[in-house]
C-alpha positions in Angstrom: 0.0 0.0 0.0 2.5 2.6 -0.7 2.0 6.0 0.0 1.8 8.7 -3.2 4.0 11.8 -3.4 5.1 10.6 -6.6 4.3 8.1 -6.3 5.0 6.4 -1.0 6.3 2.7 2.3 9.2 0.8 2.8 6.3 2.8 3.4 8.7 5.9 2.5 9.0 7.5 -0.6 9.7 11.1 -1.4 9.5 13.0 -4.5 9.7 16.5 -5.8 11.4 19.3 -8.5 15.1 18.7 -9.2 17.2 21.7 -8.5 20.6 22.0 -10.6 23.4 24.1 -9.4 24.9 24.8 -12.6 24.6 28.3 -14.1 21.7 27.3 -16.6 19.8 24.9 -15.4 19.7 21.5 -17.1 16.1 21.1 -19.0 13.2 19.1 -17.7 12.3 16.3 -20.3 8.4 16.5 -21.0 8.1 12.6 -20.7 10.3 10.5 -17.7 10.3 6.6 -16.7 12.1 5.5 -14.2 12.4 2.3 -12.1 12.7 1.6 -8.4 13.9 -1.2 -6.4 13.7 -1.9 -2.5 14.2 -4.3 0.6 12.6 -3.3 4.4 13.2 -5.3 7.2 9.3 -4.6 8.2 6.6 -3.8 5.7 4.3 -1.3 7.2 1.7 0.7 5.7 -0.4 3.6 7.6 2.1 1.7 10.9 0.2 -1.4 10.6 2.6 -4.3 9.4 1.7 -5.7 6.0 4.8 -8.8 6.6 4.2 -9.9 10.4 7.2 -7.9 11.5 9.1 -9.9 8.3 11.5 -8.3 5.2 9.5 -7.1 2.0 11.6 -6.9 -1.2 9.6 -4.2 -3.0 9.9 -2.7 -6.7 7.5 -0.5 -9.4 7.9 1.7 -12.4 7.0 5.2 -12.4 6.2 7.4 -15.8 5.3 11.6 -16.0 4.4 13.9 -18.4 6.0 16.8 -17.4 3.7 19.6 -19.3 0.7 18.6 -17.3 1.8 17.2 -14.3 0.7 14.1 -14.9 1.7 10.6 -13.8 0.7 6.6 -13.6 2.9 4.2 -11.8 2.8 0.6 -10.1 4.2 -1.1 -7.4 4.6 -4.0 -6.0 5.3 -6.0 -2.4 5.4 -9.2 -0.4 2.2 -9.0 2.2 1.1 -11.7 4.7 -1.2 -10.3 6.2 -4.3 -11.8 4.1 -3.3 -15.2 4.1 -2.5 -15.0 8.2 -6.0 -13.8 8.5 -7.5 -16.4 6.3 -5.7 -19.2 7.9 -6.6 -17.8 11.3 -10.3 -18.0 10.6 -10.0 -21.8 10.0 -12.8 -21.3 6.5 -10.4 -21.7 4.1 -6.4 -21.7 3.4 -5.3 -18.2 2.5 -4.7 -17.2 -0.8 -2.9 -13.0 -1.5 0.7 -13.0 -0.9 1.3 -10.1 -3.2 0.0 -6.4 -3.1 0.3 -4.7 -6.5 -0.6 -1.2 -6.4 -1.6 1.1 -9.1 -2.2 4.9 -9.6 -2.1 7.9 -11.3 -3.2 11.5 -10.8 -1.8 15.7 -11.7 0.3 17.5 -10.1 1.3 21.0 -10.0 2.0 24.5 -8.5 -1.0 26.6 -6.6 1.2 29.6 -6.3 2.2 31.2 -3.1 4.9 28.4 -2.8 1.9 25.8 -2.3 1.3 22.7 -4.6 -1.4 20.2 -5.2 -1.6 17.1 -6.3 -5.1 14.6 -6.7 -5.3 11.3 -8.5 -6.7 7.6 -7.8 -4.8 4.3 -5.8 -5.9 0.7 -6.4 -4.5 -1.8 -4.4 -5.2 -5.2 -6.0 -3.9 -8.0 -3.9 -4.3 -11.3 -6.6 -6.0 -14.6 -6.2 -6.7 -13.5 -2.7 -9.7 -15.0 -0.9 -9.8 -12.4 2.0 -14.2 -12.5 1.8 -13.3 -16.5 3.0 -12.3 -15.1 6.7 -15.9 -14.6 7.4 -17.6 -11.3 8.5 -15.2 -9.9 5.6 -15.1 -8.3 2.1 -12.5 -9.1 -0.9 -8.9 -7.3 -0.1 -8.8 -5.3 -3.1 -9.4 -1.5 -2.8 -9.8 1.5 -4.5 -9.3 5.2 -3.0 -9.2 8.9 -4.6 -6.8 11.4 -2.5 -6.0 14.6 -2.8 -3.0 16.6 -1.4 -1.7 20.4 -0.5 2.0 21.1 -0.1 4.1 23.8 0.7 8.1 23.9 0.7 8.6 20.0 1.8 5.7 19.8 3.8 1.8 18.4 3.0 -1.2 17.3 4.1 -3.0 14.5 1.8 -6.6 12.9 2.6 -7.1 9.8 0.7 -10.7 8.5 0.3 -12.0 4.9 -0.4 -14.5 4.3 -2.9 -14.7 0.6 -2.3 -14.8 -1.1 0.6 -11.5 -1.1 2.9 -8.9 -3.3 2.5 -11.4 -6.7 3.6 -13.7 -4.1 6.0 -17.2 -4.9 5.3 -19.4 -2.2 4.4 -16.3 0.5 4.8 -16.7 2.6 1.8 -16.1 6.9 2.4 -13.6 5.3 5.1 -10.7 7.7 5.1 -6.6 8.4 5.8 -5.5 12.0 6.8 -1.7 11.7 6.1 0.2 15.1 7.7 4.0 14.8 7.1 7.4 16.9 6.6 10.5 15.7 5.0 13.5 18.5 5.8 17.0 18.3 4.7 19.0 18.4 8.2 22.3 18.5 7.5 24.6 16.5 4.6 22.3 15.6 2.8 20.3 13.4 5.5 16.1 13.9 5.5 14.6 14.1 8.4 11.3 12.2 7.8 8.3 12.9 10.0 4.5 11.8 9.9 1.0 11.7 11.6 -2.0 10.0 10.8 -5.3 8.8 11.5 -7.0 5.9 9.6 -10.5 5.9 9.9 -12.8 2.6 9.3 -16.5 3.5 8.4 -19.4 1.2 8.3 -20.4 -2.0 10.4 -19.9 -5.6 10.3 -23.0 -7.3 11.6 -24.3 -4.2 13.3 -20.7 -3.4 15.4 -19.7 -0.7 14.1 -16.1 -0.8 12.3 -14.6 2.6 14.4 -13.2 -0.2 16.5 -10.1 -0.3 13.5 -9.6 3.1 13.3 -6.6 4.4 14.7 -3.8 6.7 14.8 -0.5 6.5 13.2 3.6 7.9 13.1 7.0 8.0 12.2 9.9 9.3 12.8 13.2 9.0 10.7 16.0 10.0 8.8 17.0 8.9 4.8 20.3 9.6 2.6 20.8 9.1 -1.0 24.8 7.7 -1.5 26.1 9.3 -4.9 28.9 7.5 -4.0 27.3 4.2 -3.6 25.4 4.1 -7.0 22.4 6.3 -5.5 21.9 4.3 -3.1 19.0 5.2 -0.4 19.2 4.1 2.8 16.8 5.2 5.7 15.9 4.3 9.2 12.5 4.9 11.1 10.2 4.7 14.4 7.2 3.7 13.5 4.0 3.3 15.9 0.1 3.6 16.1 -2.6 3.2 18.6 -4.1 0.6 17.3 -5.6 -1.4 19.9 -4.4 -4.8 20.8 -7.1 -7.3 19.0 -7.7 -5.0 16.3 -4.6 -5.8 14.0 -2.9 -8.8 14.9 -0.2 -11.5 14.3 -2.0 -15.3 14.2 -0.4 -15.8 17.6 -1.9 -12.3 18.9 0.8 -9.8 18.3 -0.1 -6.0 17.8 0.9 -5.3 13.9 0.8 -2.1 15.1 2.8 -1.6 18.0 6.3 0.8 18.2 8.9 -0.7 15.7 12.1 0.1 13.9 12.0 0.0 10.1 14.9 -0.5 8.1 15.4 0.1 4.2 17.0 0.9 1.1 16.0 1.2 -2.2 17.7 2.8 -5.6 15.6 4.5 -8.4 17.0 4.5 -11.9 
């Protein structure tokens, strides 16, 4: 489930205008494709872990049209989290080992210093049989967002048109992302996040504001020039989520305090 600036998990991504020291300014190519490539020791989206505490190797393709802003990407990640909840419900054996997400959207400059950026996120998790757990929908979900920056800061509500992620009748359920990404020192980003998942809807008349929860991170990222571009960044992550609510098949919080690990290259 990777987070849009982009196109963002780990968890982590961060995009935005290249600056160029040089006297005149190196020109902006109307169309641009790149690649990116990852590992995390701990996949977590939104602070929930998508891997049972377990490494993700993670890659996608980005492509944008300069002129207008625009841009379609897709990713891709390990998940276990719908076959663990499958398994757990003893109705079937879990199928959805793979999260492959897909997007597009425009972005541009407001004026002022602010920038936007809106578009659409489906995460399609394949073959998986998530509605099998009982009490549950199918895995798959779809969400419009819609974002306001300014300098290397935003604030990004993302709203789901389907239901949410397996939540039965969780459509208009909504993520309120407020984060900052400032350059410290040497080239080293200080990364830093808030958020608040909310769960509409009811399963069976309970109502589903028992998964909502609140969610965030603290960390740092470098790019080595010197090690082929290599990215390499560390982070606290943690939520509120309550114990029950998002678990491991032994009982675990997926959500409690962790340390995530990564590094990833874009080419």
């Amino acid at each position: 489930m990777k987070k849009i600036i982009l196109a963002s998990a780990i968890a982590l991504t961060f995009a935005g205008n290249l600056a160029y020291a040089d006297e005149a300014a190196a020109p902006v190519p109307d169309n641009a494709l790149s690649f990116n490539i990852g590992a995390v020791n701990d996949y977590r989206f939104r602070g929930i872990s998508q891997t049972r505490f377990d490494p993700a190797i993670q890659g996608g393709a980005d492509y944008v049209y300069n002129p207008l802003g625009l841009y379609a990407g897709t990713w891709l990640s390990n998940i276990k989290w719908i076959k663990d909840t499958v398994n757990s419900s003893g109705n079937a054996s879990g199928k959805g080992s793979t999260e492959w997400d897909i997007y597009g959207g425009k972005r541009g400059d407001i004026g002022g210093g602010f920038t936007y950026d809106v578009g659409g996120l489906y995460y399609y998790y394949p073959s998986n049989n998530y509605a099998s757990a009982g009490g549950t929908a199918n895995a798959n979900t779809f969400e419009l967002y819609g974002q306001i920056g300014y300098g290397v800061s935003y604030f990004k509500i993302s709203n789901a048109m389907t239901n949410t992620f397996g939540n039965l009748d969780s459509k208009n359920s909504r993520y309120y992302d407020l984060s900052s990404n400032p350059e410290i020192a040497g080239g080293v980003i200080l990364g830093l996040h808030i958020g608040h998942q909310t769960i509409a809807g009811s399963t069976f008349g309970i109502s589903n504001s028992k998964f909502s929860y609140t969610d965030w991170k603290i960390g740092v990222s470098k790019t080595f020039d010197d090690l082929a571009g290599i990215t390499a960044g560390v982070a606290l992550v943690g939520t509120d989520a309550k114990d029950g609510s998002y678990v491991t098949p032994d009982g675990k919080n997926l959500g409690r305090s962790g340390v995530v690990v990564s590094v990833a290259k874009t080419f």
